[in-house]
MARDRENDO-267617 format. One record per residue: residue in three letters; x, y, z of N, C-alpha, C, CB in turn. Coordinates in steps of 0.02 Angstrom, whole numbers, m for minus. Glycine has a CB too. Example, Ala and Ser with C-alpha at 12.3 -4.5 7.8 and 13.67 -1.06 7.14 Angstrom:
2
<r rest="ALA" n_xx="660" n_yy="m284" n_zz="390" ca_xx="615" ca_yy="m225" ca_zz="390" c_xx="660" c_yy="m165" c_zz="390" cb_xx="565" cb_yy="m224" cb_zz="452"/>
<r rest="SER" n_xx="642" n_yy="m112" n_zz="354" ca_xx="684" ca_yy="m53" ca_zz="357" c_xx="645" c_yy="2" c_zz="394" cb_xx="704" cb_yy="m30" cb_zz="286"/>
END
This chain:
105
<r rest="UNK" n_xx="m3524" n_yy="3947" n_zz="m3299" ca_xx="m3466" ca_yy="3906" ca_zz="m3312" c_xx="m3412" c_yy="3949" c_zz="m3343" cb_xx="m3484" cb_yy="3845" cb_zz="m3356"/>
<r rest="UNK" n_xx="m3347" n_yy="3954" n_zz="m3309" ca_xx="m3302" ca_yy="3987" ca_zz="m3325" c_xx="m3246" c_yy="3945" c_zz="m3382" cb_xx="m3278" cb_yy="4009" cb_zz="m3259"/>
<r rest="UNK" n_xx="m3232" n_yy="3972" n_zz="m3423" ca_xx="m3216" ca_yy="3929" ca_zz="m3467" c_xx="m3112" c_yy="3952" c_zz="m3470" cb_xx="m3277" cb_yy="3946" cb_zz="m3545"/>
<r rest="UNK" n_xx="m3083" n_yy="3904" n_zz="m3468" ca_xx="m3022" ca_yy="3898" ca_zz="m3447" c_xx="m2974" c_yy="3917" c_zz="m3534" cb_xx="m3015" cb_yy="3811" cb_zz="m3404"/>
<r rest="UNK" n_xx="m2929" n_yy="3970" n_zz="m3543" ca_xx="m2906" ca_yy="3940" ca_zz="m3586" c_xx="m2823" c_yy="3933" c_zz="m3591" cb_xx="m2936" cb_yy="3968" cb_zz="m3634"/>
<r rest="UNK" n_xx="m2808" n_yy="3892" n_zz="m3624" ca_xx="m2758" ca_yy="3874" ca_zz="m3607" c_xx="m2682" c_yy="3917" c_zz="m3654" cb_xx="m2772" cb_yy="3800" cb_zz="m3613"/>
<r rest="UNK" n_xx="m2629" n_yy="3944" n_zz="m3623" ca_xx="m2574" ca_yy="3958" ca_zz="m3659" c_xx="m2530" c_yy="3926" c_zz="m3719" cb_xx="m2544" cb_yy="3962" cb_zz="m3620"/>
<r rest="UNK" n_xx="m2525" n_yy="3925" n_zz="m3746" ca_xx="m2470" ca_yy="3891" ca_zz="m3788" c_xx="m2395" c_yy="3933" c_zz="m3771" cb_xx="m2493" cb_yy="3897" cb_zz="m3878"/>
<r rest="UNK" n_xx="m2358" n_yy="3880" n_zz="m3766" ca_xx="m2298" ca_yy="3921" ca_zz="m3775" c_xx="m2271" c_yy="3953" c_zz="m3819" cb_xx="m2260" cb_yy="3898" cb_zz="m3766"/>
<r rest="UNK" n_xx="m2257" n_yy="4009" n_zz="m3812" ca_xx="m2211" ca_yy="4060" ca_zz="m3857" c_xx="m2167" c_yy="4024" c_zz="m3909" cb_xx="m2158" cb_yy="4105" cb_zz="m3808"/>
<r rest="UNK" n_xx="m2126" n_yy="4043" n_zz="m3946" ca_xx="m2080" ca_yy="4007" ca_zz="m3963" c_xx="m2005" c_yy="4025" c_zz="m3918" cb_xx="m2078" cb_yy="4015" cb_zz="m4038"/>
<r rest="UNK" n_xx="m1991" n_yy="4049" n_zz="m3896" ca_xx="m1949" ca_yy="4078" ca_zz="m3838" c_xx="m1953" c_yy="4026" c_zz="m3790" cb_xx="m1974" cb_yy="4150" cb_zz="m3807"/>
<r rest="UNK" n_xx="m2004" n_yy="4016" n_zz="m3770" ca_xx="m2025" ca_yy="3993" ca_zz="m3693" c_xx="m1999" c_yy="3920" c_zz="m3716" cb_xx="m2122" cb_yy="4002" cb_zz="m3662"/>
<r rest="UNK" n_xx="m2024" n_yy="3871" n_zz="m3776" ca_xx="m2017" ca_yy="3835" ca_zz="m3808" c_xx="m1929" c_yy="3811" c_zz="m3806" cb_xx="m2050" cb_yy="3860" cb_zz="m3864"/>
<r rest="UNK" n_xx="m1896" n_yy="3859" n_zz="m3850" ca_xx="m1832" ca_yy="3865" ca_zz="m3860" c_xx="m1791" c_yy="3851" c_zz="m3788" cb_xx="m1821" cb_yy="3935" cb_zz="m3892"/>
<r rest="UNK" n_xx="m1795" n_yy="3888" n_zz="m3730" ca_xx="m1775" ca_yy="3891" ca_zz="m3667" c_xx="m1786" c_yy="3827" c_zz="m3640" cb_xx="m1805" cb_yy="3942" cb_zz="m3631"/>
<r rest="UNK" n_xx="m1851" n_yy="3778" n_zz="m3646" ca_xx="m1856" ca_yy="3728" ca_zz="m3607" c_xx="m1809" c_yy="3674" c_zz="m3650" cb_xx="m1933" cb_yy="3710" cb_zz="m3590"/>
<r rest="UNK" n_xx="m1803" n_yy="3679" n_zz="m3705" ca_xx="m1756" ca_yy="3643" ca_zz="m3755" c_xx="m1677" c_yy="3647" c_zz="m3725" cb_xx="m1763" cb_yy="3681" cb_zz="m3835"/>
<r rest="UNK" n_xx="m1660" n_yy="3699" n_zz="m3740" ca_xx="m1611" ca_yy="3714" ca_zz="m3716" c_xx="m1600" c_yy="3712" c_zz="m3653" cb_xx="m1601" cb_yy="3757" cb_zz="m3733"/>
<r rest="UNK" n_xx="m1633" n_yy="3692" n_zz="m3597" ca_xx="m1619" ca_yy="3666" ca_zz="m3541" c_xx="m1616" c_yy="3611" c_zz="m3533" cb_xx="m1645" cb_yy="3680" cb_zz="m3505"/>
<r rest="UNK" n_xx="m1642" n_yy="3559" n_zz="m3599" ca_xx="m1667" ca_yy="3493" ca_zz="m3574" c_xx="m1593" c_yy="3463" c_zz="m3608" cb_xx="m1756" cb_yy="3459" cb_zz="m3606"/>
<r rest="UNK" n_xx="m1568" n_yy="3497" n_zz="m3648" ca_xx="m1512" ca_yy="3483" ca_zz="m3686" c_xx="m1447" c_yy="3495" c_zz="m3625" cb_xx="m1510" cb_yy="3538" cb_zz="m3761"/>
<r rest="UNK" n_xx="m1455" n_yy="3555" n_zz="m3620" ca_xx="m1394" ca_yy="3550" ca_zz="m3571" c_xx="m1392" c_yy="3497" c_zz="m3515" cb_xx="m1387" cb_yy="3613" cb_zz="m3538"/>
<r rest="UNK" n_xx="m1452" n_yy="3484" n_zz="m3459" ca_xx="m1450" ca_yy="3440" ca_zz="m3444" c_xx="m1428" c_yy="3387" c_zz="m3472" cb_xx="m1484" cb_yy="3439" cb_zz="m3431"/>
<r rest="UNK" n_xx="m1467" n_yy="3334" n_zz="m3511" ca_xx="m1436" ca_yy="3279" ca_zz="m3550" c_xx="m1346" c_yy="3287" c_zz="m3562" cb_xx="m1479" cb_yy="3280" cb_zz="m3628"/>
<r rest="UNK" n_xx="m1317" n_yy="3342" n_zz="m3579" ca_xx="m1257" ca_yy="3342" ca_zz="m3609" c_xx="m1220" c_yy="3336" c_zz="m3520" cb_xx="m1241" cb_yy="3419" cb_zz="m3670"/>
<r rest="UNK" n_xx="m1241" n_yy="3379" n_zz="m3492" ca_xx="m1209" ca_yy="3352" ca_zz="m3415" c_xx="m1201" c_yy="3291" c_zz="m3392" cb_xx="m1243" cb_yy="3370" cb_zz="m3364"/>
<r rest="UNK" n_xx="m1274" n_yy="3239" n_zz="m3419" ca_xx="m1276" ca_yy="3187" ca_zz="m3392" c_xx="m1230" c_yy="3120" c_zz="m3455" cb_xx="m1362" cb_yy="3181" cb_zz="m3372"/>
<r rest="UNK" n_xx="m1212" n_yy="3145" n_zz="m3491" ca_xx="m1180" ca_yy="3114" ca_zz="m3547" c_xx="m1095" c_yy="3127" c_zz="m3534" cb_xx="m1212" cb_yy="3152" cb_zz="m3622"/>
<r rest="UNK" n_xx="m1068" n_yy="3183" n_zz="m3525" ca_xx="m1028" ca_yy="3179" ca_zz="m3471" c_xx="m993" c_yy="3140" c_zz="m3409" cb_xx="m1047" cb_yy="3205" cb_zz="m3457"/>
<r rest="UNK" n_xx="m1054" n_yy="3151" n_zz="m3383" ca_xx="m1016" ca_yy="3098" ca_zz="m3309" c_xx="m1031" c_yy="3034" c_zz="m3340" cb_xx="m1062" cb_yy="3102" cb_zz="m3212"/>
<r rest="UNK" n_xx="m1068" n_yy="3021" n_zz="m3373" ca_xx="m1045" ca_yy="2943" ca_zz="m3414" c_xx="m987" c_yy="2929" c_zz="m3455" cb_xx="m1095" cb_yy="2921" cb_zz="m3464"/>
<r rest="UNK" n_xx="m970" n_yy="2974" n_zz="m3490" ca_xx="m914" ca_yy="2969" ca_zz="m3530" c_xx="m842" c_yy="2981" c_zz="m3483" cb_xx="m923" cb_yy="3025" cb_zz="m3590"/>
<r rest="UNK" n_xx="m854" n_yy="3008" n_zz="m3410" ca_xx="m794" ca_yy="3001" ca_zz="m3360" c_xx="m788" c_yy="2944" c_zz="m3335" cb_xx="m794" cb_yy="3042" cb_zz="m3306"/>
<r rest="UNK" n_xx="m858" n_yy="2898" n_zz="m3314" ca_xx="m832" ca_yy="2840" ca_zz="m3307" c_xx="m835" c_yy="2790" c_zz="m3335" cb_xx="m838" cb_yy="2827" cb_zz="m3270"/>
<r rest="UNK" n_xx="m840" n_yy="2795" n_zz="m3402" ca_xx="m815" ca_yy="2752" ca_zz="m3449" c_xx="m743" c_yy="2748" c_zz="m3442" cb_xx="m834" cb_yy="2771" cb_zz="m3513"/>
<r rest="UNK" n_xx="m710" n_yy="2822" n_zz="m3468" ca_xx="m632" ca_yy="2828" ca_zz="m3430" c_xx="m613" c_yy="2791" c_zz="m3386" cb_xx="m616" cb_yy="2882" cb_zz="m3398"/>
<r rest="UNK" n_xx="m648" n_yy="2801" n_zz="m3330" ca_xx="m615" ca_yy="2760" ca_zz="m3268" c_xx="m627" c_yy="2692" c_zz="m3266" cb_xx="m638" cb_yy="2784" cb_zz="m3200"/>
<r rest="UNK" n_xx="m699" n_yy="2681" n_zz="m3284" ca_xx="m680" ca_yy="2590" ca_zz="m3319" c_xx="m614" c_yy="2564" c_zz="m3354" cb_xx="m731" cb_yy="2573" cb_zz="m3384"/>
<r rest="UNK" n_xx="m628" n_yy="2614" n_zz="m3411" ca_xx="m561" ca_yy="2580" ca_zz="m3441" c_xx="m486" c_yy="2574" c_zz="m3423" cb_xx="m555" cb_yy="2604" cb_zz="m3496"/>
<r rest="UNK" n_xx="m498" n_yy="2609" n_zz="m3399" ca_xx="m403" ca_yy="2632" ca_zz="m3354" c_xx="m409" c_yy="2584" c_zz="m3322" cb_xx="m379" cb_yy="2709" cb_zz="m3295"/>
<r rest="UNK" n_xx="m447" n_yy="2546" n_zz="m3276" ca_xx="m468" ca_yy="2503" ca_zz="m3232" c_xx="m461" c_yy="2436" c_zz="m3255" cb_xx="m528" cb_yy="2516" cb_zz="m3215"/>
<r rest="UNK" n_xx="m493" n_yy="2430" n_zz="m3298" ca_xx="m489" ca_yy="2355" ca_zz="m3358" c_xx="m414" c_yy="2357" c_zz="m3377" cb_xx="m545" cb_yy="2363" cb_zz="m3447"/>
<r rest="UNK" n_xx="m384" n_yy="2425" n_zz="m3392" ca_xx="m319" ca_yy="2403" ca_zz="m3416" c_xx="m275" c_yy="2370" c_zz="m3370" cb_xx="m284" cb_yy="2455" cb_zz="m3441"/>
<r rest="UNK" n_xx="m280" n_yy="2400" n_zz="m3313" ca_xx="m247" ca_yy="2406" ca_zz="m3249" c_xx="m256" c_yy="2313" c_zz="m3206" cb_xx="m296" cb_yy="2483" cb_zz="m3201"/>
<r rest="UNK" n_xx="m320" n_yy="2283" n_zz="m3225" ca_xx="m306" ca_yy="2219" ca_zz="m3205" c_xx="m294" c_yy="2183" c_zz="m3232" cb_xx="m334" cb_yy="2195" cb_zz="m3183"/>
<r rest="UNK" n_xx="m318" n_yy="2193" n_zz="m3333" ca_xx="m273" ca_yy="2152" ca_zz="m3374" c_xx="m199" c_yy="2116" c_zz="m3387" cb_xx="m277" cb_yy="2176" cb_zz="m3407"/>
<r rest="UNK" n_xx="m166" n_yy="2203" n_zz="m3360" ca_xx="m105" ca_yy="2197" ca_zz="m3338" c_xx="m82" c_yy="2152" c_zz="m3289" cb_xx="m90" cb_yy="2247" cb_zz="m3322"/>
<r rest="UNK" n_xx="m132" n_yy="2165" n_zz="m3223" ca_xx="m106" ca_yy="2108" ca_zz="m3179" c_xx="m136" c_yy="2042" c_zz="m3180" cb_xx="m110" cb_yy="2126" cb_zz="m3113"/>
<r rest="UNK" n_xx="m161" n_yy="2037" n_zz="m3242" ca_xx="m161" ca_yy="1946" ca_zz="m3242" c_xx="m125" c_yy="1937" c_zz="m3265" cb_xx="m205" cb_yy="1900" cb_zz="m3268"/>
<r rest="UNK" n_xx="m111" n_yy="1969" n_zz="m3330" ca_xx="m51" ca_yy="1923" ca_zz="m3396" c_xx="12" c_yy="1917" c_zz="m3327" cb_xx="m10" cb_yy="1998" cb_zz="m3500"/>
<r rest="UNK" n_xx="29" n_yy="1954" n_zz="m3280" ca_xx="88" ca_yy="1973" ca_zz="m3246" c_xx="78" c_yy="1904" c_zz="m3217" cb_xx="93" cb_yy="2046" cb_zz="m3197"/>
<r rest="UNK" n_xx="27" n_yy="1897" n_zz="m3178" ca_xx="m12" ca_yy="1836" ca_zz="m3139" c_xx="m5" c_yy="1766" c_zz="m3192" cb_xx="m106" cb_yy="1861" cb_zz="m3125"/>
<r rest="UNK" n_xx="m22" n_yy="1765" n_zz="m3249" ca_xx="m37" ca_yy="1722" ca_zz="m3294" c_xx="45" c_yy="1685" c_zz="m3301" cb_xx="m74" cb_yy="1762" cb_zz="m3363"/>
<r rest="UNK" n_xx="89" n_yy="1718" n_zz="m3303" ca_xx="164" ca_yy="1733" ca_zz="m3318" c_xx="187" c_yy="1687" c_zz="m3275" cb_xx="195" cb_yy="1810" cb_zz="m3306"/>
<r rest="UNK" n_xx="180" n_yy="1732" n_zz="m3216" ca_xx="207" ca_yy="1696" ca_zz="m3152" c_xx="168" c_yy="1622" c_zz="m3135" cb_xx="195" cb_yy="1750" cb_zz="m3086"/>
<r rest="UNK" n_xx="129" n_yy="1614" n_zz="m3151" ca_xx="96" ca_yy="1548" ca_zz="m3147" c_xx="125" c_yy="1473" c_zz="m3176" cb_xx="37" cb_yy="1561" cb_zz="m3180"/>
<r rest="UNK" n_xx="127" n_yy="1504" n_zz="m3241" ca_xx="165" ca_yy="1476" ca_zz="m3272" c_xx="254" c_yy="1435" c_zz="m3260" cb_xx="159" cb_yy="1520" cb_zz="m3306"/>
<r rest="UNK" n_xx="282" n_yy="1494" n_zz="m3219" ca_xx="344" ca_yy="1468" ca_zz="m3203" c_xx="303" c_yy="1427" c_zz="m3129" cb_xx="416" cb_yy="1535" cb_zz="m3193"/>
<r rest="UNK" n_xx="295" n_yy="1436" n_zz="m3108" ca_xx="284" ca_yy="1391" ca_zz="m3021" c_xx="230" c_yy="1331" c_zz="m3060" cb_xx="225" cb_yy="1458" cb_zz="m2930"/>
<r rest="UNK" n_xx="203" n_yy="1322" n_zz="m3110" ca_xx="182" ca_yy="1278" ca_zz="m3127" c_xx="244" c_yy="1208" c_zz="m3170" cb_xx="129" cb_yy="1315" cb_zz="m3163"/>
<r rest="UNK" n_xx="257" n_yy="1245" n_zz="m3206" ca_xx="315" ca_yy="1205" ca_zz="m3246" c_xx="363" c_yy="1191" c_zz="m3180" cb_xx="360" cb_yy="1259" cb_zz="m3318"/>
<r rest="UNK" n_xx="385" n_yy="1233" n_zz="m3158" ca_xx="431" ca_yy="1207" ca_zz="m3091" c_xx="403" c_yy="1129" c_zz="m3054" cb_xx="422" cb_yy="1276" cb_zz="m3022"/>
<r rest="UNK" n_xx="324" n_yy="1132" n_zz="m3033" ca_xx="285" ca_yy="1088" ca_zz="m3016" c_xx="279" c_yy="1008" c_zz="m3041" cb_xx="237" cb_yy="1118" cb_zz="m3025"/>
<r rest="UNK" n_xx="282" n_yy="1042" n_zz="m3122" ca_xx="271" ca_yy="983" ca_zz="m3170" c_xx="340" c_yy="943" c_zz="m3131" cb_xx="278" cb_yy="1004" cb_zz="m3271"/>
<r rest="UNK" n_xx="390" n_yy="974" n_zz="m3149" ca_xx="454" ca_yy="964" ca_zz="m3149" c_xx="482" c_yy="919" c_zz="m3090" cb_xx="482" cb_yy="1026" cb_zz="m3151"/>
<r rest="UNK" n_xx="451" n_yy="939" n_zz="m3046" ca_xx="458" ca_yy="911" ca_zz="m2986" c_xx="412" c_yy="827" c_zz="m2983" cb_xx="429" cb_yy="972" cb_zz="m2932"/>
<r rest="UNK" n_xx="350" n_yy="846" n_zz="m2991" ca_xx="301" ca_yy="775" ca_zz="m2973" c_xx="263" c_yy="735" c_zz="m3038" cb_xx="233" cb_yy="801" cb_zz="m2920"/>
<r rest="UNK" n_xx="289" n_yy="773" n_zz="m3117" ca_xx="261" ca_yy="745" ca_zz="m3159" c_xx="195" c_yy="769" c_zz="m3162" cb_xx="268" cb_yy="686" cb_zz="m3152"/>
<r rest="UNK" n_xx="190" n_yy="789" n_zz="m3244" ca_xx="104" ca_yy="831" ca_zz="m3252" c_xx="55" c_yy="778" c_zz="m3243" cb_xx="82" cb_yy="871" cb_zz="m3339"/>
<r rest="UNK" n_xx="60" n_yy="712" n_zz="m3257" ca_xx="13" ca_yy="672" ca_zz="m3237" c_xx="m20" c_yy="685" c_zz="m3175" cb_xx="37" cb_yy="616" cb_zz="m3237"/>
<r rest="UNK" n_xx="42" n_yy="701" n_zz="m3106" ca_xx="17" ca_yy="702" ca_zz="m3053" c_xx="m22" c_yy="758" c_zz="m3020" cb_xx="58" cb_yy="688" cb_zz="m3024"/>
<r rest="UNK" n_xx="m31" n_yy="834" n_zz="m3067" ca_xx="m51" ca_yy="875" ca_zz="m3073" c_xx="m125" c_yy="875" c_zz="m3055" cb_xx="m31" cb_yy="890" cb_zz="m3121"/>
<r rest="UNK" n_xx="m164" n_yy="901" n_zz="m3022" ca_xx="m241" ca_yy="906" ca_zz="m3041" c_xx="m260" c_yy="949" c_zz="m3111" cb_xx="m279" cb_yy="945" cb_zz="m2976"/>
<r rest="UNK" n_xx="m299" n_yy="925" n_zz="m3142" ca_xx="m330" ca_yy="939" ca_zz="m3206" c_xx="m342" c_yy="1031" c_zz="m3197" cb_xx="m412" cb_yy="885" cb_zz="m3215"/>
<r rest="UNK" n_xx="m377" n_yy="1029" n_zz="m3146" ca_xx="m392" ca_yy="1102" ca_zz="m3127" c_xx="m331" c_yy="1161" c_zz="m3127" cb_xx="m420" cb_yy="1098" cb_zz="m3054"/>
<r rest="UNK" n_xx="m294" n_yy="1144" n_zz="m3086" ca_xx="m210" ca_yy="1184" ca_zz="m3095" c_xx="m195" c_yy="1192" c_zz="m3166" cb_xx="m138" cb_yy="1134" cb_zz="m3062"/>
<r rest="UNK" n_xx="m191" n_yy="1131" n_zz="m3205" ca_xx="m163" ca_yy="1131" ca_zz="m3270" c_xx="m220" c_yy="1175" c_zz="m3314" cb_xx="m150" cb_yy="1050" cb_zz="m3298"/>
<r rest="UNK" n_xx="m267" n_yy="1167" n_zz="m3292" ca_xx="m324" ca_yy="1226" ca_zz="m3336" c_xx="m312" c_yy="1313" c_zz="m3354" cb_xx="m395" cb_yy="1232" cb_zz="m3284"/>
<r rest="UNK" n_xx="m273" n_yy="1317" n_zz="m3302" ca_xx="m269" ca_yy="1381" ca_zz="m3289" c_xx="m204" c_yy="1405" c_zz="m3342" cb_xx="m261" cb_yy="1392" cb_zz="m3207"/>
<r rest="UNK" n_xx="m168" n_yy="1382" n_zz="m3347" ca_xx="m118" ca_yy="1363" ca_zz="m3413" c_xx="m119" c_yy="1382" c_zz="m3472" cb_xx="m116" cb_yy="1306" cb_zz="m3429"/>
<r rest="UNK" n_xx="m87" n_yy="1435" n_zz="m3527" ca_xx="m105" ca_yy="1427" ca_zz="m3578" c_xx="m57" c_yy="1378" c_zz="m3618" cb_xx="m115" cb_yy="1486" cb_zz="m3600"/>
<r rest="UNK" n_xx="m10" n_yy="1350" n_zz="m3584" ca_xx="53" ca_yy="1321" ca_zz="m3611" c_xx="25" c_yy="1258" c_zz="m3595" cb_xx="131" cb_yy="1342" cb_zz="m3579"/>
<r rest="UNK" n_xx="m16" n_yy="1215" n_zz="m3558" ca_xx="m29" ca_yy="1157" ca_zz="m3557" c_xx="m95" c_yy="1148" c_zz="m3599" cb_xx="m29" cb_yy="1136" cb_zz="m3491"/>
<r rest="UNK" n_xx="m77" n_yy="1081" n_zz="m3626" ca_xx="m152" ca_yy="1044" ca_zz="m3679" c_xx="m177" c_yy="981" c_zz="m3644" cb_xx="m128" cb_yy="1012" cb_zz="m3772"/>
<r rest="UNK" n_xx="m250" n_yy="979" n_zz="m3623" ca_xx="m280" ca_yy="908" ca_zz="m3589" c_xx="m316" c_yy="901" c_zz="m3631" cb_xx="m316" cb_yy="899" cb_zz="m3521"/>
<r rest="UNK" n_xx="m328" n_yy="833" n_zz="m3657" ca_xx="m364" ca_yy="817" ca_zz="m3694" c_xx="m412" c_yy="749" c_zz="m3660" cb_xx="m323" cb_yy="811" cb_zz="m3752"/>
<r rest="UNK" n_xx="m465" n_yy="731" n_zz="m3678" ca_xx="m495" ca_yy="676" ca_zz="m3649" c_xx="m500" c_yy="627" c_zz="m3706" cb_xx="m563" cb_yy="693" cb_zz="m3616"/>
<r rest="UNK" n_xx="m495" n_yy="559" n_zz="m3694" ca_xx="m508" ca_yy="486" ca_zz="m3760" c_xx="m547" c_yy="475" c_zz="m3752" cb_xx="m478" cb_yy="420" cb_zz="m3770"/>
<r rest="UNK" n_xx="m591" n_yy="423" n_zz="m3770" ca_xx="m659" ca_yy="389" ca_zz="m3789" c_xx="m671" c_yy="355" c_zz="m3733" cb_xx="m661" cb_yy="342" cb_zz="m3852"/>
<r rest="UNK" n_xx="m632" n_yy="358" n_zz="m3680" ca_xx="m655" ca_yy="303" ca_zz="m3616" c_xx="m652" c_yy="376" c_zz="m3564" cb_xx="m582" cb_yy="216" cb_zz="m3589"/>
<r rest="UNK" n_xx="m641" n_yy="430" n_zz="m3575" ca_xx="m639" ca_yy="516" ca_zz="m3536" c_xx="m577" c_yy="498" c_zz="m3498" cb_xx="m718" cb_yy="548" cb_zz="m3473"/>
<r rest="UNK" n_xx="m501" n_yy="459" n_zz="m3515" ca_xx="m464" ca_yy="474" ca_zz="m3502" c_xx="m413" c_yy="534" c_zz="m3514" cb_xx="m460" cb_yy="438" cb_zz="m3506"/>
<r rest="UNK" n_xx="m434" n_yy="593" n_zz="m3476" ca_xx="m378" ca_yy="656" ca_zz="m3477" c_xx="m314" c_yy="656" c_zz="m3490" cb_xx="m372" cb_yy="684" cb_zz="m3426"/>
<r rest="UNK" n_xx="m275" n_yy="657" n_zz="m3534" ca_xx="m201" ca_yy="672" ca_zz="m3534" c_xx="m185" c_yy="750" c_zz="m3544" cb_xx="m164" cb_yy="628" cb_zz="m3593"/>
<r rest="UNK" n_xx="m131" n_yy="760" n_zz="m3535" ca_xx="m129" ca_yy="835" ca_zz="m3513" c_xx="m21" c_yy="829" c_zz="m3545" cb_xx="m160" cb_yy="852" cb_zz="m3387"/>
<r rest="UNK" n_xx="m17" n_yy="866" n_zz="m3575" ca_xx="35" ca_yy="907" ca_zz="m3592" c_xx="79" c_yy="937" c_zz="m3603" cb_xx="41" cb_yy="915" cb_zz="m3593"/>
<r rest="UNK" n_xx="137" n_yy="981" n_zz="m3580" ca_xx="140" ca_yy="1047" ca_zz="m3565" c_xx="184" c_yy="1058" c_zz="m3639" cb_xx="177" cb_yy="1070" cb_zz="m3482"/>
<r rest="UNK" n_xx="152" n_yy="1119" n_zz="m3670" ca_xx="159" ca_yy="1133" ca_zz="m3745" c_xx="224" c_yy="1198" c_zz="m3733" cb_xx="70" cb_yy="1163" cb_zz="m3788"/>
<r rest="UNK" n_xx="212" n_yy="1237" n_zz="m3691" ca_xx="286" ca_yy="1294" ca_zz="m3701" c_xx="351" c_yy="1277" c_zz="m3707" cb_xx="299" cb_yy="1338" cb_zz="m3646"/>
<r rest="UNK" n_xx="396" n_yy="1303" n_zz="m3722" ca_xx="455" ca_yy="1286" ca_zz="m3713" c_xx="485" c_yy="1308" c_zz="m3662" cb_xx="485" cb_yy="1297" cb_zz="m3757"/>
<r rest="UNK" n_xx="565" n_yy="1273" n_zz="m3621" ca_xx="566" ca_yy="1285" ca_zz="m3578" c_xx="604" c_yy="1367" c_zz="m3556" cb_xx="584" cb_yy="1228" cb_zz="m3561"/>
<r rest="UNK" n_xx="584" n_yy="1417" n_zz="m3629" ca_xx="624" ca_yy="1489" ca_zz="m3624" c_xx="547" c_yy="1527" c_zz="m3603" cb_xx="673" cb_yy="1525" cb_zz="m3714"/>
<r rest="UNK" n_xx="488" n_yy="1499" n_zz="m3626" ca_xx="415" ca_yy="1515" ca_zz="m3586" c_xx="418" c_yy="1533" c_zz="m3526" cb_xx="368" cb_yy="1463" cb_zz="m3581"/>
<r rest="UNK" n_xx="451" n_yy="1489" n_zz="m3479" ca_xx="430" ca_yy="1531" ca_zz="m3412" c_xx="510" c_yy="1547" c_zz="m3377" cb_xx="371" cb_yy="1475" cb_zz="m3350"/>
END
């Protein structure tokens, strides 16, 4: 029976696989931290186009009111609103609002 024995690593040999396992990791920490970047530029980039969206809503909504009365509004349209308030009474009758002024939209 031949009896096997086994190496230990050096401290060198040791050091080197460290230092490879590190650089790796730091590569891979990297391309995460690039697209974190590009997330965020991204998030900014549609935030922007809602409030823009949110804005414009607002005027073609109030225009709307204006025209047919918010009563006649669907609840849903007016949701989308930060300038309109619906509230429901004790029988879940919805009344609805419109809280901006008319330099808002």
């Amino acid at each position: 029976m031949t009896s096997t024995v086994l190496q230990f690593p050096t401290a060198v040999v040791k050091q080197d696989r460290m230092k490879e396992e590190l650089t790796e990791l730091s590569e891979q920490l990297e391309e995460t931290y690039q697209l974190l970047d590009q997330l965020h530029q991204g998030l900014h980039v549609l935030e922007k186009d809602s409030d823009e969206k949110e804005q414009y809503y607002d005027v073609k909504l109030k225009q709307y009111i204006d025209e047919v009365g918010i009563e006649n509004i669907p609840t849903i349209l007016l949701s989308y609103s930060s300038n309109v308030l619906c509230k429901a009474d004790a029988d879940d009758e919805i009344t609805c609002e419109w809280l901006g002024d008319e330099e808002d939209v």
